[in-house]
N, C-alpha and C positions, 0 to 999 in steps of 0.2 A: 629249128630256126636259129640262125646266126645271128646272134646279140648286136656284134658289131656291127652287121648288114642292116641293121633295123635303126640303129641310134643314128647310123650314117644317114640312114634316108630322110628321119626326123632331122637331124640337125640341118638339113639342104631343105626340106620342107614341112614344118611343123604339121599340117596335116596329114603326109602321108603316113601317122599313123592309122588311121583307121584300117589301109591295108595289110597291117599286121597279122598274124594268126593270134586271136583272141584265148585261144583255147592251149598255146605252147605252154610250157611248164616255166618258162623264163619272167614271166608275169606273177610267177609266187617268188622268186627269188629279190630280197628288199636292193641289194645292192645296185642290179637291175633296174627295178625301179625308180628308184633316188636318180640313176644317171638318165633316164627320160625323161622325169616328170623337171628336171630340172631344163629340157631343151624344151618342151610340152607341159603346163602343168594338168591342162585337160588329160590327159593320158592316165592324170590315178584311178581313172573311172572304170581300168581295163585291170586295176591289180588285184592281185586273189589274196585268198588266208588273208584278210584282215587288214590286210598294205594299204588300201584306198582311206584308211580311218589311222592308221600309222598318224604318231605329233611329228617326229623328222619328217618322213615324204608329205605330209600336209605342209610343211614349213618351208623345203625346199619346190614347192609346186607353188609358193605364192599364198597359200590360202590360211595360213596359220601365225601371227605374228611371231617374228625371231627372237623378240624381249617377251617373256614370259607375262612380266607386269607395265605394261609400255603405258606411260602416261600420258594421257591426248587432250590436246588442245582446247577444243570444245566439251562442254559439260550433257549436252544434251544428245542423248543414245539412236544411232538408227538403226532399225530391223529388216533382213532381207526377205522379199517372198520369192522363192524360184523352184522351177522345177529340182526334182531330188537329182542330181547333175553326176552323182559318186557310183554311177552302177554304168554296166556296158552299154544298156540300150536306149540310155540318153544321149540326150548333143551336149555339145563340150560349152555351148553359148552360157548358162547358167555359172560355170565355172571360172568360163575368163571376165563375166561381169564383176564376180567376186575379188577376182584379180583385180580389177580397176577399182574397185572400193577402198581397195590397201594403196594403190601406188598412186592414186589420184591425189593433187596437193588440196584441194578441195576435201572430199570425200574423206579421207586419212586422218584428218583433225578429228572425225568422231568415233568412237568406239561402234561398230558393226557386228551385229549378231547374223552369221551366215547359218542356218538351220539343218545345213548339208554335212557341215563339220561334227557332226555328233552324231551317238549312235539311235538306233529309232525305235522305238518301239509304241505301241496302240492298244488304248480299250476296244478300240473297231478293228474285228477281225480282219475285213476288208483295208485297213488302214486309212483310205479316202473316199471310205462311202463318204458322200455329204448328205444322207439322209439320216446317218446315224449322229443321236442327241449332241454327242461330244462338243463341246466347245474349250473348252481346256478349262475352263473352272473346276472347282470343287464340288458343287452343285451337278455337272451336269457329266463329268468325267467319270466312266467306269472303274478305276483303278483308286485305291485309297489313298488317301495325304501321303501316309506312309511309304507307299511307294514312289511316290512323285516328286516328294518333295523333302531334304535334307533338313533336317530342325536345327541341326547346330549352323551351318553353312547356308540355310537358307536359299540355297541353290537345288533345281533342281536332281533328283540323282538319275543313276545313270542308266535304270532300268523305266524313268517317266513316260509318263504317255505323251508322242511328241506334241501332241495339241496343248496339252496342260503345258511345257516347256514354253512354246512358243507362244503362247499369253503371254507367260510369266513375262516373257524379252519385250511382248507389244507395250506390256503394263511397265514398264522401265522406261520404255522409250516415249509415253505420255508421259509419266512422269517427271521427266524430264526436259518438256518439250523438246522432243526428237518427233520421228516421224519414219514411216516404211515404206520399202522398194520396192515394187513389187514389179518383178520383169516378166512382162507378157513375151514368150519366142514367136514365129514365125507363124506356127501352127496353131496359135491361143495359148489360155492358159493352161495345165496342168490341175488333176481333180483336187491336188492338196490346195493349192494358190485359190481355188473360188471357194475351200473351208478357211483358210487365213483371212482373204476378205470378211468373211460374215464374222471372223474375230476382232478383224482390225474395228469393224462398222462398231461393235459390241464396247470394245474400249475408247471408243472415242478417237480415234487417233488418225491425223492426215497421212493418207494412201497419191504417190506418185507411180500413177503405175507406165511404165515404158510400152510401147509398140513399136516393131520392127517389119519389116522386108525383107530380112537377110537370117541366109540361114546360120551365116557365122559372125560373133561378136566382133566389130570395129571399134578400136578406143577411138579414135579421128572422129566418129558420128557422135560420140556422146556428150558432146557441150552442151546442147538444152536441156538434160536433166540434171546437171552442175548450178547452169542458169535459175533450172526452174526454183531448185532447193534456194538457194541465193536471192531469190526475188523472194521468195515465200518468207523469209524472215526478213527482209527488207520492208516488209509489207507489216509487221509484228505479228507475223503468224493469223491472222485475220481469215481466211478462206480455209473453212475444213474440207471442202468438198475433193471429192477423188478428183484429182490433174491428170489428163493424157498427154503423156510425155514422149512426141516421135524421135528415136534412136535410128532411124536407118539410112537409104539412101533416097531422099527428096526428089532426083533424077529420073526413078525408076518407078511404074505403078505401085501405088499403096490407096488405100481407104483414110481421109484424112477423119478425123475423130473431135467432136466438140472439146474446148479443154477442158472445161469440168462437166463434171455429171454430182446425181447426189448417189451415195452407198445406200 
């Protein structure tokens, strides 16, 4: 495969990577990478040895902040739910919503926990059964404190079980009255995003969740859920109930959706 014939095509159309060969050996090479994911940030989902989890190619894809300790505007933390977006045989849609969480002048004032940026690991062999107990507590998680959870740093470490982690982020972001995103794609949601739910319902904490029509993420559609967050503390945060937030094209058939429901 011709590096150069591939970056050309992407920089003329950021999509046509998918017709890439997935499988060439130029997708392990970091240098390679860094110069796609910079015309494409979606495309780390296609890098091998390790690269899709790289801090440079996360940073240069958009999805990593540049300032290591970058200090934000707003005090109150939001949490992402999206499909796992970092492996080949997802859609790239999970990954440029994360994009827009950074670049949005809105959005950017809070600190964003994206759950795809870290490494994964599960008490549940299955990793998304949702039958299995896990909820990411202490109580209910198969893995001990000790593994989960750093005692000096108090951060989770880096071998956690991602349920336990992603509490940890839900319980921050009540804490602080923040709140979670939770991006439904085209085809529903993903089996981890309906175990996040029954975490987010657990902590308490207001769920925006988006629906779409399209298969690929538009930043131009996303003003009602900038709106909705913005109304929702206009309002002094007063409504817990899950908000359905449509993201797509209004033009084209869609299933319209009550705005709340209860979790």
């Amino acid at each position: 495969v011709d590096k150069e014939v591939v970056l050309a095509a992407v920089k003329n159309e950021g999509n046509a990577v998918k017709y890439a060969d997935r499988d060439a050996p130029i997708w392990k090479e970091r240098d390679f990478v860094l110069s796609i994911v910079k015309l494409n940030g979606a495309a780390l989902r296609f890098a091998k040895d390790g690269l899709s989890q790289d801090p440079e190619c996360l940073k240069v894809a958009g999805l990593f902040d540049k300032v290591k300790h970058k200090n934000f505007t707003r005090k109150e933390k939001a949490t992402l739910s999206v499909k796992f977006s970092l492996k080949e045989t997802s859609t790239p849609y999970a990954t440029e919503f994360a994009k827009f969480m950074k670049t949005d002048l809105f959005f950017s004032q809070f600190q964003t926990h994206n759950p795809n940026m870290w490494c994964k690991d599960s008490c549940d062999p299955d990793f998304t059964d949702i039958k299995h107990l896990c909820r990411g507590s202490s109580s209910t998680c198969g893995f001990p404190n000790s593994q989960n959870l750093d005692l000096v740093t108090k951060r989770p470490c880096e071998n956690a079980c991602w349920r336990f982690a992603f509490r940890l982020h839900l319980q921050e972001s009540k804490d602080t009255d923040g709140f979670i995103i939770q991006v439904e794609e085209e085809n529903g949601l993903g089996d981890g995003e309906k175990i996040e739910t029954e975490m987010a319902r657990e902590v308490d904490l207001k769920v925006f969740r988006t629906y779409t029509n399209r298969e690929y993420f538009s930043q131009s559609e996303h003003g009602p859920i900038r709106e909705a967050v913005r109304e929702w503390y206009k309002g002094g945060r007063a409504n817990q109930d899950l908000e359905n937030v449509f993201v797509g094209n209004a033009w084209e058939n869609y299933t319209k959706r009550p705005q709340y429901e209860k979790l």
